[in-house]
PAZAPA-4460 file (N, C-alpha, C; in steps of 0.05 Angstrom, whole numbers, plus 32768, in hexadecimal, padded with zeros to 4 digits):
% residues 86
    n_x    n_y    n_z   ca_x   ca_y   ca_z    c_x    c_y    c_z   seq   type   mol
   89AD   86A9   8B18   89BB   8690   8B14   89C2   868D   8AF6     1      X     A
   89DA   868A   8AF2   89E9   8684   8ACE   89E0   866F   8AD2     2      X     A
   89D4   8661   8AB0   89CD   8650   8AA5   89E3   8647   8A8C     3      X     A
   89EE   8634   8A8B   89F7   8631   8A6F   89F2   8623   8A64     4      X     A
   89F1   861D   8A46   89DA   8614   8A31   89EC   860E   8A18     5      X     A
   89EB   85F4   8A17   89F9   85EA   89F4   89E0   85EE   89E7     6      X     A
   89E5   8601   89D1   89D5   8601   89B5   89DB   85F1   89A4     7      X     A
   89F2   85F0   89A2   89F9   85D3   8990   8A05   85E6   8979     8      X     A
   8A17   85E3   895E   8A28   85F2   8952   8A0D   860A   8940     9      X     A
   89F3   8600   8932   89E1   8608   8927   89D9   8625   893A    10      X     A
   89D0   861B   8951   89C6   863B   895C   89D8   8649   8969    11      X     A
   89E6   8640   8974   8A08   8655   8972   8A09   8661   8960    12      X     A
   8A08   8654   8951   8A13   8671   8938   8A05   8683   8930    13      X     A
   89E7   8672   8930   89CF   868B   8933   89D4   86A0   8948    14      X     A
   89D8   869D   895B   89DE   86AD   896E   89FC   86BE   8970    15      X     A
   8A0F   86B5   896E   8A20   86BE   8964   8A23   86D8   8948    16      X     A
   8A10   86D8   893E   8A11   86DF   8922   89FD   86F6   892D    17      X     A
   89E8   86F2   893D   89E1   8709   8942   89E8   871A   8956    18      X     A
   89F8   8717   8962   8A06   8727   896F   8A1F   8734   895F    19      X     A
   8A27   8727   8951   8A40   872C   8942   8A37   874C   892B    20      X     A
   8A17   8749   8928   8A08   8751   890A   8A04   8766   8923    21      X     A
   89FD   8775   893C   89F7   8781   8947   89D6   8785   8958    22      X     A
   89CF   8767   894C   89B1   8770   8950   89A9   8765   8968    23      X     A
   89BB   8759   897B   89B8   875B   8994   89D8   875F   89A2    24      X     A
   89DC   8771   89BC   89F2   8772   89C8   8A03   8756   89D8    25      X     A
   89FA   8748   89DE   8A09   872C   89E5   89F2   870C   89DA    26      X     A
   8A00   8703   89DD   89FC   86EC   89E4   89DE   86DF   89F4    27      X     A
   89E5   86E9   8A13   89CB   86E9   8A1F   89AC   86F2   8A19    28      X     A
   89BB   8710   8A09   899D   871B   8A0E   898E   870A   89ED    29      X     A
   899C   8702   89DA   8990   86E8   89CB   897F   86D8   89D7    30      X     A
   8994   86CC   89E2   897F   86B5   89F5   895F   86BC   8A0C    31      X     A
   896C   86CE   8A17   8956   86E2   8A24   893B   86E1   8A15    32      X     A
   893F   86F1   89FE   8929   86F4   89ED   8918   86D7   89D9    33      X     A
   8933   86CA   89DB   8928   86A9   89D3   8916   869B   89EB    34      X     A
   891A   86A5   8A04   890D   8697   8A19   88ED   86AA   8A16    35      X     A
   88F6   86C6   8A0F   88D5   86D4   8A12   88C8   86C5   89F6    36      X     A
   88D5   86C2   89E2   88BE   86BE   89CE   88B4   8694   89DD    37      X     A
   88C1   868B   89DE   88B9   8677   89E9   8895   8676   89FD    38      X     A
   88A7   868C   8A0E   888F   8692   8A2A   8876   869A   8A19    39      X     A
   8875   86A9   89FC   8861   86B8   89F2   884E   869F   89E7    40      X     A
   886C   8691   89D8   885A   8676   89C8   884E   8663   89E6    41      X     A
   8850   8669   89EA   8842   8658   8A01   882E   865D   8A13    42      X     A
   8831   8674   8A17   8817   867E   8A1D   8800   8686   8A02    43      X     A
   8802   868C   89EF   87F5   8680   89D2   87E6   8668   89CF    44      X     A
   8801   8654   89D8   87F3   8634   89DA   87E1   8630   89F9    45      X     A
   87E4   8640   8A06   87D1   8633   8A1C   87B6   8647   8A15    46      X     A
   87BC   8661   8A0D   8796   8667   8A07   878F   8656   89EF    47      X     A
   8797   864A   89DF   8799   863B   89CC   877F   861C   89D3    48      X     A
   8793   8614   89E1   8785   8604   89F0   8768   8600   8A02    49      X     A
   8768   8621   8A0F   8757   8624   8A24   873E   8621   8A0A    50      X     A
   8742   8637   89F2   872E   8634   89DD   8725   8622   89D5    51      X     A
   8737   8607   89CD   872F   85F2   89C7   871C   85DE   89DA    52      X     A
   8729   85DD   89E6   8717   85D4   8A01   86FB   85DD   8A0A    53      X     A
   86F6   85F7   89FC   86DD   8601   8A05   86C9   8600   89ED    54      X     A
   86D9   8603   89D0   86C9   85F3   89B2   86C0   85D5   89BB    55      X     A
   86CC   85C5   89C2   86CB   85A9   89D0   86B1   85A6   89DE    56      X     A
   86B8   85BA   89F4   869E   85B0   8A0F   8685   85C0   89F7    57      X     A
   868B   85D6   89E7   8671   85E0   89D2   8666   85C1   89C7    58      X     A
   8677   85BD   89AD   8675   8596   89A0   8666   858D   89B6    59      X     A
   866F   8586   89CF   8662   8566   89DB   8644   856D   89E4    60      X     A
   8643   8593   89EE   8628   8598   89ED   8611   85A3   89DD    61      X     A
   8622   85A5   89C3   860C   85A5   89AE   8603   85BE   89AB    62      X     A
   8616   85CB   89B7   861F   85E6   89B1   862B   85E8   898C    63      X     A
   8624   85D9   897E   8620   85E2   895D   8615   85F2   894A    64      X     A
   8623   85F6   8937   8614   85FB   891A   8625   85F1   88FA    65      X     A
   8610   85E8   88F0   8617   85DE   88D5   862B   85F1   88CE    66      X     A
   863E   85E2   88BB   8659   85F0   88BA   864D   8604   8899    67      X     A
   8636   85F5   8886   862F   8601   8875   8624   8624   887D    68      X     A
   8614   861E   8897   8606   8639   889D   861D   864A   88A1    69      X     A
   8634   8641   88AF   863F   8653   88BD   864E   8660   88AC    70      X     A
   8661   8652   8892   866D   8657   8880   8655   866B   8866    71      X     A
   863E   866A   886D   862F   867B   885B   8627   869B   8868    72      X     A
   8626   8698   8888   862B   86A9   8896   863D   86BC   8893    73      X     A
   8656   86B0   8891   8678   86BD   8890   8672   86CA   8870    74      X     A
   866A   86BD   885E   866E   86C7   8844   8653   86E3   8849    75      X     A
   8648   86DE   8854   8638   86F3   8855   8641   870E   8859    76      X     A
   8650   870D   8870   8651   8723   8883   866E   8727   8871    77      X     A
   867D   8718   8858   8692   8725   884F   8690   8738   883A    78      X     A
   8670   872A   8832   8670   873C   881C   8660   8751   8820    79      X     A
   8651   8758   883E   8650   876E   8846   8662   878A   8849    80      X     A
   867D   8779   8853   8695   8781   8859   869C   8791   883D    81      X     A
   869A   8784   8828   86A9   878A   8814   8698   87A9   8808    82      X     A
   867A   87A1   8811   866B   87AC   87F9   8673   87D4   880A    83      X     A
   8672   87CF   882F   8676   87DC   883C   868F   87F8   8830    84      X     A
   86A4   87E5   8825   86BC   87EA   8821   86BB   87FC   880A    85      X     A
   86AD   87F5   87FC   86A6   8801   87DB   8694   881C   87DE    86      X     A
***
């Protein structure tokens, strides 16, 4: 099923311009790939979410730790990293 779609004069020409520049063969397959990065950001934002939601149910059950320990933790294990490196 054809779809047709005002971009409005701004992404026309984006689109236009890259087809024109070679770096995609029509028109469509622009849009195509505008719809996959879409699908990507979005599936991004929903594990996004699922994470947050599960830091959450951690918070309400006290599933914690002082943000000092944890940040003295991280510095730990970087300067392990580093010393590793050397």
């Amino acid at each position: 099923m054809a779809i047709s779609a005002d971009l409005g004069e701004n992404l026309e020409a984006v689109v236009n311009d890259l087809v024109k520049n070679g770096r995609y063969n029509s028109k469509s397959e622009v849009l195509r790939e505008g719809v996959r990065l879409v699908q990507e950001r979005e599936a991004a934002l929903a594990k996004l979410w699922v994470v947050l939601d599960e830091g959450l149910d951690d918070i309400k059950a006290g599933r914690v730790r002082p943000l000092d320990e944890v940040f003295d933790e991280l510095e730990a294990e970087l300067h392990s990293a580093v010393d590793a490196a050397e």
